[in-house]
C-alpha positions in Angstrom: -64.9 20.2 32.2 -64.8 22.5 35.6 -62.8 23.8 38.2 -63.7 21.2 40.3 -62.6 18.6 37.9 -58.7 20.5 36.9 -58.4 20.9 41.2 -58.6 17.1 41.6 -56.8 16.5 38.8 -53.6 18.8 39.9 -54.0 17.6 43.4 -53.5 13.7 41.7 -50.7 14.7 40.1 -48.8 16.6 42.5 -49.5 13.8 45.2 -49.4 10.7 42.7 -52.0 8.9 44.7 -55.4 9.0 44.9 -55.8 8.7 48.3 -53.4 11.2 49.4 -54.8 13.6 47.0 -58.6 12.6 48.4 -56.9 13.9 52.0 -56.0 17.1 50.2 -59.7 18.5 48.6 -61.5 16.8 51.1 -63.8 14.0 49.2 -63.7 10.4 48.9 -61.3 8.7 47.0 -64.4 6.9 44.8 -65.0 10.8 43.6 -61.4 12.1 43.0 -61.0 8.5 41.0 -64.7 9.3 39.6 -64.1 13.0 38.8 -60.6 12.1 36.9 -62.5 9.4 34.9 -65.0 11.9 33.3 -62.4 14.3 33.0 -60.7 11.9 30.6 -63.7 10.9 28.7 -63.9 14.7 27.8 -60.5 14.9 27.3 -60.4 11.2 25.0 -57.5 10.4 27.2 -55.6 8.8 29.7 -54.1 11.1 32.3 -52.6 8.6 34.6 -51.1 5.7 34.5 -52.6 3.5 37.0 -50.7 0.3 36.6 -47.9 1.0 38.9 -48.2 1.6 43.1 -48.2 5.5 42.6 -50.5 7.7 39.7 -48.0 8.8 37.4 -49.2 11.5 34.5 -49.1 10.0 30.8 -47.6 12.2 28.1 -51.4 13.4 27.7 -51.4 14.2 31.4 -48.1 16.3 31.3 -49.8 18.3 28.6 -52.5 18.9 30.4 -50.9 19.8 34.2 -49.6 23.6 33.2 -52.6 24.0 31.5 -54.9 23.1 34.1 -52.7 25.2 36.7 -52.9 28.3 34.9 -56.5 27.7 34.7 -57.1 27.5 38.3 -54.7 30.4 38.7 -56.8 32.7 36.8 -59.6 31.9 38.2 -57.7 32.4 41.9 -57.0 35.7 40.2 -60.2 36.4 39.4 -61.7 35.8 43.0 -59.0 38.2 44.6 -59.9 41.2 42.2 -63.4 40.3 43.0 -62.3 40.3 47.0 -60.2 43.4 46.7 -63.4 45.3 45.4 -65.2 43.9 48.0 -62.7 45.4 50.5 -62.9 48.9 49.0 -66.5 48.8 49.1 -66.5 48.1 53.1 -63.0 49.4 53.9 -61.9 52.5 56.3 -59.3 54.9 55.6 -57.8 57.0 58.0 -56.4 59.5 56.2 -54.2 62.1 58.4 -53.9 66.1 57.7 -51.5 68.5 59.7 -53.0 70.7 61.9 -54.0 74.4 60.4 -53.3 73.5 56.4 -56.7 73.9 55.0 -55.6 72.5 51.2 -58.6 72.2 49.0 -57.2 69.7 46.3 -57.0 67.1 49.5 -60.4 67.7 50.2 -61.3 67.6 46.5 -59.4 64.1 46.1 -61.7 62.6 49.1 -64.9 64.1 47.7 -64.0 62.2 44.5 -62.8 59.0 46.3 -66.4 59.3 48.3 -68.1 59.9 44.9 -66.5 56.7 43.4 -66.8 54.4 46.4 -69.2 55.9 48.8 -69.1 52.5 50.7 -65.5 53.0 52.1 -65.8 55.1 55.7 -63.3 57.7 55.5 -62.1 59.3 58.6 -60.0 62.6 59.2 -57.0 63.2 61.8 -55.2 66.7 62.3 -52.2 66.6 64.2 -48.7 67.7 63.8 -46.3 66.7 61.2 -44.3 64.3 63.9 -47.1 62.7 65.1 -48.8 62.0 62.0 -45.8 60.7 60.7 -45.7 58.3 63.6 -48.9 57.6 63.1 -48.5 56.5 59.5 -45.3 54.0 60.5 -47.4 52.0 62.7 -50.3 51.7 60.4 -52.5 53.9 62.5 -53.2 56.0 59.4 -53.5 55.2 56.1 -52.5 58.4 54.2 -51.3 61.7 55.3 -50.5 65.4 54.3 -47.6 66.4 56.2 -45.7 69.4 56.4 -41.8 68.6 56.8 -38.1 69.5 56.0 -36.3 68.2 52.8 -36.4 64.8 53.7 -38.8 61.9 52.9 -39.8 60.4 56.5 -37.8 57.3 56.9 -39.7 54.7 56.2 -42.3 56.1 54.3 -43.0 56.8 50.4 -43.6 59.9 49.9 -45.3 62.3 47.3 -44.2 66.3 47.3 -47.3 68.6 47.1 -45.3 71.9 47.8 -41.7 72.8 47.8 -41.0 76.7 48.8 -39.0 78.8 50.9 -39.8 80.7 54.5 -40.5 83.9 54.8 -40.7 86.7 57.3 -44.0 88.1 57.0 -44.6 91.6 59.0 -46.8 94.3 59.1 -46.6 97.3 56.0 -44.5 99.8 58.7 -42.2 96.8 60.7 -38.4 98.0 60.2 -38.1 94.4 58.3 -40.9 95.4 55.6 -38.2 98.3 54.4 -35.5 95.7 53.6 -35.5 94.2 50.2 -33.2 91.4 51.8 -33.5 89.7 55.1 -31.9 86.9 56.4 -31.6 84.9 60.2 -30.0 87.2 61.7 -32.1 90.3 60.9 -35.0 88.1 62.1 -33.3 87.3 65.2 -33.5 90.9 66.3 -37.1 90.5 66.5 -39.5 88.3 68.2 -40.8 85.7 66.3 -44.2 84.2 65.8 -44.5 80.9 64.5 -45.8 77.1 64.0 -45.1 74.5 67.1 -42.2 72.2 67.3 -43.2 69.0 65.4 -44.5 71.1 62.3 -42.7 70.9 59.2 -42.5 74.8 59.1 -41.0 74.6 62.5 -38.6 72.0 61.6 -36.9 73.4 58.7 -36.8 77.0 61.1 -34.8 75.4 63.6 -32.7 73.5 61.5 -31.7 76.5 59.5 -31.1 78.4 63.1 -29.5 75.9 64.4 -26.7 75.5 61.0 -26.1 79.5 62.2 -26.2 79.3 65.7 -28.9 81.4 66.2 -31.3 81.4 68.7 -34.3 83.4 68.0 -37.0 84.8 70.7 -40.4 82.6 70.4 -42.4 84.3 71.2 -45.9 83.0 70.2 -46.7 79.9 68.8 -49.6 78.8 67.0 -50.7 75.9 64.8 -53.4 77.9 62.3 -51.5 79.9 59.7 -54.4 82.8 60.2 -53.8 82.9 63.4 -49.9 83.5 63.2 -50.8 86.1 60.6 -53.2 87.8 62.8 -50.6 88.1 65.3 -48.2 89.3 63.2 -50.3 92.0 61.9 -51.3 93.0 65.1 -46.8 93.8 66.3 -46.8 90.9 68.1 -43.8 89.2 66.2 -42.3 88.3 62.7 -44.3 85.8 61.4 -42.6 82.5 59.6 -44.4 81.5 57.1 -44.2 79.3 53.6 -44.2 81.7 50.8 -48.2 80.4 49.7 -48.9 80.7 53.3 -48.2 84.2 53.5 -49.7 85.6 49.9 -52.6 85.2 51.5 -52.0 87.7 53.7 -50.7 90.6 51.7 -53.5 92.9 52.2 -52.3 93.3 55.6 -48.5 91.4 55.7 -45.5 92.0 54.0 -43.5 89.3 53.2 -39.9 89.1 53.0 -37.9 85.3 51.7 -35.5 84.3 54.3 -32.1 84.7 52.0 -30.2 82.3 53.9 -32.8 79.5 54.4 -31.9 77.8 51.1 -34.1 74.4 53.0 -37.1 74.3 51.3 -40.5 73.7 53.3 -42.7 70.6 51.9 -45.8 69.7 52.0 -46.0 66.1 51.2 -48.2 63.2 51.1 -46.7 60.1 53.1 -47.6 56.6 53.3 -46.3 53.3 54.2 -48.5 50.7 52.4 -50.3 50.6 49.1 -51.7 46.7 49.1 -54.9 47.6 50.3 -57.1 48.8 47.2 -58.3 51.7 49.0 -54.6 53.0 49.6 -54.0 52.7 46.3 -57.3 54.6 44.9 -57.0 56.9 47.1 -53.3 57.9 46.3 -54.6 58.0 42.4 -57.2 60.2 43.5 -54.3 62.3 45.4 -52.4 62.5 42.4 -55.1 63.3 39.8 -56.0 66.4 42.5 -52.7 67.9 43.1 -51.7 67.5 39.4 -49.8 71.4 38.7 -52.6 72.2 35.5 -55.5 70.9 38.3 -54.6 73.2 40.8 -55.0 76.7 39.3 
């Protein structure tokens, strides 16, 4: 008994006639009819019954059709998980990372991918939140770190990385760095250095101003968290920053939360499909990487 044999066999009984059922798999009708006869001599019985106009299954045959489905079902199965590994082997990911986050349990989760499937090309994109986003929606990228407000991108699943508040990060002898609390409209007095509109950090900024009607003084943007700190440092603005951002800086910033920004800044991982294999590995590698006891 083969595959061969249980296709015809199926096609026979789901077209009850032999010739129609030839049509389907593509042989001769002498070597479905030929293929079903040594089928039943293995079997020690009848599958059709051949005395009418159209092949009808015997009680033998009815036994046998589920069976012989499932059979060729798992063995359909089998081919695709064969196929899907095939596909991660040669694949591409794009995988997408806002501009200026440099977040080592990302790049640790694509050296791992690499290590496990060094077959798949991976390619990097830095851009803003929005963009990326957009990107992802129209399949563009794969996978992406994105910075954004408390909102999963419609659309999108999404996995949350980070979750903090903003802060107002200043030089040790700014007039701000002598306040225990500072909110908006302390800020507001001051220019302000910060992230680009499209950034996650820039979104949640606005939309907090905006709730206040506040409109603060930009007046230096920059995508690179080191270099809004430098500027910062240097008097050239308050900088607004996510809490981890700016404990980076405290040998030369000061930081203050932003008391009435209660909209947390996240850093999330977005996508829009995990069929593909290497979507899916990837994300588990993601996951494993960004686990809270991985990330020290």
């Amino acid at each position: 008994m083969d595959l061969r044999q249980l296709e015809y066999f199926v096609a026979v009984a789901e077209e009850r006639n032999f010739t129609r059922a030839a049509e389907r798999v593509h042989i001769s009708q002498s070597g479905v009819s030929a293929q079903i006869r040594r089928l039943e001599r293995e079997l020690g019985a009848e599958l059709f019954d051949r005395s009418g106009r159209a092949a009808t299954l015997t009680t033998a045959g009815k036994a046998a059709l589920e069976h012989a489905r499932a059979a060729l079902a798992a063995a359909g199965a089998v081919g695709q998980a064969v196929g899907e590994v095939t596909d991660l082997i040669r694949g591409r990911l794009t995988v997408g990372m806002v501009i200026g986050c440099t977040v080592t349990p990302l790049f640790d989760a694509l050296a791992a991918f690499h290590g496990a499937h060094p077959g798949v090309e991976i390619s990097l994109l830095e851009d803003n939140s929005d963009r990326l986003v957009h990107a992802v929606r129209a399949g563009a990228v794969d996978l992406a770190l994105i910075g954004s407000a408390a909102t999963t991108p419609e659309g999108l699943e999404a996995l949350t990385i980070i979750s903090e508040r903003l802060v107002a990060a200043v030089p040790p002898g700014h007039a701000l760095a002598r306040r225990q609390r500072v909110g908006l409209r302390d800020l507001s007095e001051h220019p302000v250095v910060s992230m680009p509109p499209g950034t996650g950090l820039r979104t949640v900024f606005d939309q907090a101003c905006a709730a206040q009607g506040i409109q603060p003084a930009i007046a230096l943007e920059a995508s690179a968290a080191d270099a809004i700190a430098d500027l910062a440092a240097r008097g050239l603005g308050v900088a607004v920053l996510s809490a981890s951002m700016a404990a980076h800086y405290a040998d030369r910033l000061v930081a203050r939360t932003l008391d009435d920004v209660e909209i947390p800044a996240l850093l999330s991982l977005v996508w829009a499909d995990t069929r593909g294999p290497a979507v899916r590995e990837l994300l588990a590698h993601c996951r494993r990487a960004f686990a809270p006891g991985d990330r020290g």
